[in-house]
C-alpha angles and dihedrals in degrees: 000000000000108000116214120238091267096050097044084044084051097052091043092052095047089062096057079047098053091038103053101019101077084046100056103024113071094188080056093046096055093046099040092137087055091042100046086046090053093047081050100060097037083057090052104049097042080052087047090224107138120124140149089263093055100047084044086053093047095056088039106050099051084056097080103043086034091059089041097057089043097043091045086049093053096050092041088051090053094042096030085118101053096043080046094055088043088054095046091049092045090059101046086049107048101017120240102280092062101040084051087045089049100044089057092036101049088036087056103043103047088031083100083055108039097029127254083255090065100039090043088061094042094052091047088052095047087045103069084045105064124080084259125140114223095259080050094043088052102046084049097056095053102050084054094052097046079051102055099043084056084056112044091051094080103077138028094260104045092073142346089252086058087051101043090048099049081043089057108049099039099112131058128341103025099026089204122218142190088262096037094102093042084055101054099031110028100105087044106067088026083074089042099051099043089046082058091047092049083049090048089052097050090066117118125199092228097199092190088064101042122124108231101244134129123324107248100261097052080042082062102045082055100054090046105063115116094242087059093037080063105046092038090056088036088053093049095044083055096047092050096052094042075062098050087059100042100052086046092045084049104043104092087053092060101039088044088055118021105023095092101031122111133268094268087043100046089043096059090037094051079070075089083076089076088074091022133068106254096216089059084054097045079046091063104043105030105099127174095249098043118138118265080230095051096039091056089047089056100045101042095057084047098065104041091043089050094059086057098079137036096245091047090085153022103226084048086059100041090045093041089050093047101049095029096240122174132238083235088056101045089052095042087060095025118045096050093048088041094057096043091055093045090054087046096045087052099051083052098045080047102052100028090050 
């Protein structure tokens, strides 16, 4: 659909929105599921999308994840001790800076295999449980993430951008399999991967810094009750389908504007995929006949731009929720990284290509 100059003023203006507000409002901040579901539904209706399928779609697609994160919270409240005792082992064997360097690394590289759901859940439980400070616990967690959404893009189960694209493309001329994206972009996100891992294990538990609070394992015990478990998995069903109307709200901007553009342009635009969900974009510009060149450029800075914002990602959103991270402290670990790896990835595509 052609949108008109307000609507296309409007949607431009909700993404600013959606970018800056969460980092400068702390009302917004506190209530980022609510908000994001609001932004969703005003982008929705300025693009005149709604329909009986979308809204279907919205209640449908959080079930999965939602079951998964209470599901996951039920079985790591009943096994907290054990994974406890692993940790702890894990940490007096190999010391603090390998253990770091392993989680990120494992998480990454079977992310593809166990999902980026799974491996999400299981890097929020071990986090609490390492001698880690909060600044450390959070740059932790990002790095992992980061980590994890490199990862998961390489086959059709890790994530939905790694289905929509071998969908796709498997057809002529690219006759996708399951190891297609392994294949092109293997190298790629191994570097990746094990450049997040080297910054993990560069993390140090500062004690002079460290907020007085519960010792991990009564930090635990808090954030398994049942009560927390529910509004944890009702926060993230809300989240996900603030982001299901929002991709779709947002769509005809982005195919109006980015859908035809080259390989550079489209790589420094994709940075949208920090607020919006990286599998709607791929969706967009992802055509049968794209360059091999092209298609490594888009998917590559969606995924690392996806990793710089809380919304970018699904394992952001899990591990945010979990740990009960802010939008001020992702960015303040994430955007900078984000952007540093985005300039890298594009000298080596560039030269590589």
């Amino acid at each position: 659909m052609e949108l008109s100059v307000v609507q296309t003023t409007l949607l431009s203006l909700l993404i600013a929105v959606v970018l800056f507000l969460p980092l400068t409002v702390h009302k917004v901040e506190e209530n980022l599921e609510a908000f994001l579901f609001l932004c969703g539904a005003f982008a929705v209706t300025v693009s005149q999308v709604w329909s009986g399928h979308l809204v279907l779609t919205a209640l449908e697609d959080p079930i999965k994840i939602t079951l998964a994160v209470l599901v996951a919270g039920l079985l790591f409240r009943k096994f907290n001790k054990h994974l406890q005792k692993l940790t702890q082992k894990a940490v007096k064997v190999l010391g603090l800076r390998w253990t770091l360097f392993a989680i990120v690394f494992l998480l990454g590289i079977t992310s593809s295999l166990i999902t980026a759901i799974i491996a999400a859940l299981i890097l929020s439980e071990i986090t609490v449980m390492l001698p880690l400070e909060r600044k450390g616990r959070v740059k932790l967690v990002v790095y992992a993430c980061f980590s994890i959404g490199m990862g998961a893009v390489l086959t059709s189960i890790g994530e939905p951008l790694g289905t929509v694209v071998l969908s796709k493309l498997s057809g002529a001329p690219h006759y996708a399999d399951f190891f297609f994206l392994i294949d092109h972009l293997g190298w790629f996100v191994l570097g990746g991967i094990l450049f997040m891992s080297g910054l993990a294990s560069a993390i140090r538990d500062n004690p002079i810094q460290k907020a007085p609070g519960p010792k991990p394992a009564e930090a635990g015990q808090e954030e398994h009750t049942i009560k927390s478990i529910v509004v944890r998995a009702a926060k993230v069903y809300l989240f996900v389908m603030a982001l299901v109307f929002l991709g779709d709200g947002l769509k005809p901007l982005a195919m109006q504007t980015i859908s035809h553009l080259s390989a550079s342009w489209l790589y420094w635009i994709n940075m949208l995929s920090a607020v919006l969900d990286n599998a709607t974009l791929a969706a967009i510009e992802v055509t049968p006949d794209i360059q091999t060149r092209t298609l490594t450029f888009l998917l590559m800075s969606l995924i690392v731009s996806g990793g710089m914002l809380i919304p970018g990602n699904i394992p952001n959103i899990i591990c945010a929720s979990k740990l009960g991270i802010k939008s001020k402290e992702w960015a303040k670990a994430a955007v900078g990284l984000g952007a540093a790896v985005m300039i890298a990835y594009f000298i080596i595509l560039s030269v590589c290509l």
